[in-house]
N, C-alpha and C positions, 0 to 999 in steps of 0.2 A: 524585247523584254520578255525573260522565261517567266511565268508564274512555277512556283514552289509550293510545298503542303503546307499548310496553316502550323502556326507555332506559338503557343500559348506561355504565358508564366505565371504561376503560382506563387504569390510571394504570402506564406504562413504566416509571417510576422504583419505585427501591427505597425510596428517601427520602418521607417523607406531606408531601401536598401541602402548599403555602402559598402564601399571595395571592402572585400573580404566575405561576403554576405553568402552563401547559401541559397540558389535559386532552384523551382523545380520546374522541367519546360516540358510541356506536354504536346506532343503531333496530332496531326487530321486523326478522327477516328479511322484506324482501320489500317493504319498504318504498323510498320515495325520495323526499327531504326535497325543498323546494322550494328554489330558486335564491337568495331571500332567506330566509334564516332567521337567526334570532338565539336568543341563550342568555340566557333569563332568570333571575336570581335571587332569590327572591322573601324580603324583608326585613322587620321591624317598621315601618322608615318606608319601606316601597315597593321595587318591584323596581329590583333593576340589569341593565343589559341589557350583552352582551358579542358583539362581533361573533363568527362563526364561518366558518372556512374549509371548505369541505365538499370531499368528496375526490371523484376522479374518475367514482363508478358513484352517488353524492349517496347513499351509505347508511348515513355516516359524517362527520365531522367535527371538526375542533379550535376549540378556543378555550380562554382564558385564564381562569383563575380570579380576579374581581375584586380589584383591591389597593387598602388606604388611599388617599387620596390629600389634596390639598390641596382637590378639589375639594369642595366644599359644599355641600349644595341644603336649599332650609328642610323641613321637617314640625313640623305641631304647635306653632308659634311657635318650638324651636332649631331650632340648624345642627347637623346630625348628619356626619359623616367618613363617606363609603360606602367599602365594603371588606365582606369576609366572613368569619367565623373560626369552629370549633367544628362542628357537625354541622349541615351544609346543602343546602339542594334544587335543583335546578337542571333546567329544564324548555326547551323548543324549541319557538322561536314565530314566527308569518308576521310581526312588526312585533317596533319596539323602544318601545313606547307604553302599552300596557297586558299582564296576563295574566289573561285570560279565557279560558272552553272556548269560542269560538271563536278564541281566539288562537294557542291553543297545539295545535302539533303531535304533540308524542311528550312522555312522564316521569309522575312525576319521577326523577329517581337522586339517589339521597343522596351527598353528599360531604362527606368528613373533612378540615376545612380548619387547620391547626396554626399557632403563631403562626412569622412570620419570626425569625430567629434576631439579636438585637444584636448589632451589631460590637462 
C-alpha cells in the first residue's frame, strides 16, 4: 500500500454536492501539482476522468463533479450511464487513461455526492 499527499475538498456551498457541482481540492502544503492534472474517479465499471483547472501558485484546483450523461461506454458485455452518486473517491492524476500509483498524484478525498433534484 503507497501512501499519497493529502487531498482536501472545499465545498463553498451550503447545499451537498450533486453531479454537476463545482468542487475545489486542495494538496499537502507545499506541494505543486503539475500543469496536466486531472481528477479521477474511480467506479465499479472504471474510472471517470474530469479535467481540472488549477489555480495560479498550482496548489489547488477545480473541477466538476461527474454527471449522468447520455454518454455510454461498455463494461462487462452492458452499457452502463457514467455519473457518480452516494459516498465517493476522487484522486489526482498525471493522465486521463488509467489510475495507478504511478498515476496518481495526491488523495483520495471522499466525497458526498446527493442526487439531482427532479424538476
Amino acid at each position: 500500500m503507497k501512501a499519497f499527499p493529502g487531498l482536501s475538498i472545499l465545498n463553498e456551498g451550503s447545499s451537498p454536492l450533486v453531479a454537476g457541482s463545482q468542487i475545489y481540492l486542495i494538496v499537502a502544503a507545499g506541494m505543486v501539482l503539475p500543469k496536466k492534472t486531472y481528477a479521477a474517479w474511480p467506479t465499479v465499471t472504471g474510472p471517470i476522468f474530469t479535467a481540472v483547472t488549477l489555480s495560479t501558485n498550482g496548489q489547488s484546483a477545480w473541477t466538476t463533479v461527474p454527471s449522468v450523461s447520455a454518454k455510454r461506454r461498455k463494461y462487462n458485455g452492458s452499457n452502463d450511464i457514467q455519473g457518480v452518486n452516494g459516498q465517493v473517491y476522487v484522486v489526482l492524476t498525471k493522465g486521463n487513461g488509467t489510475v495507478t500509483d504511478n498515476d496518481i498524484i495526491a488523495g483520495p478525498a471522499i466525497v458526498e455526492v446527493g442526487d439531482v433534484a427532479s424538476p
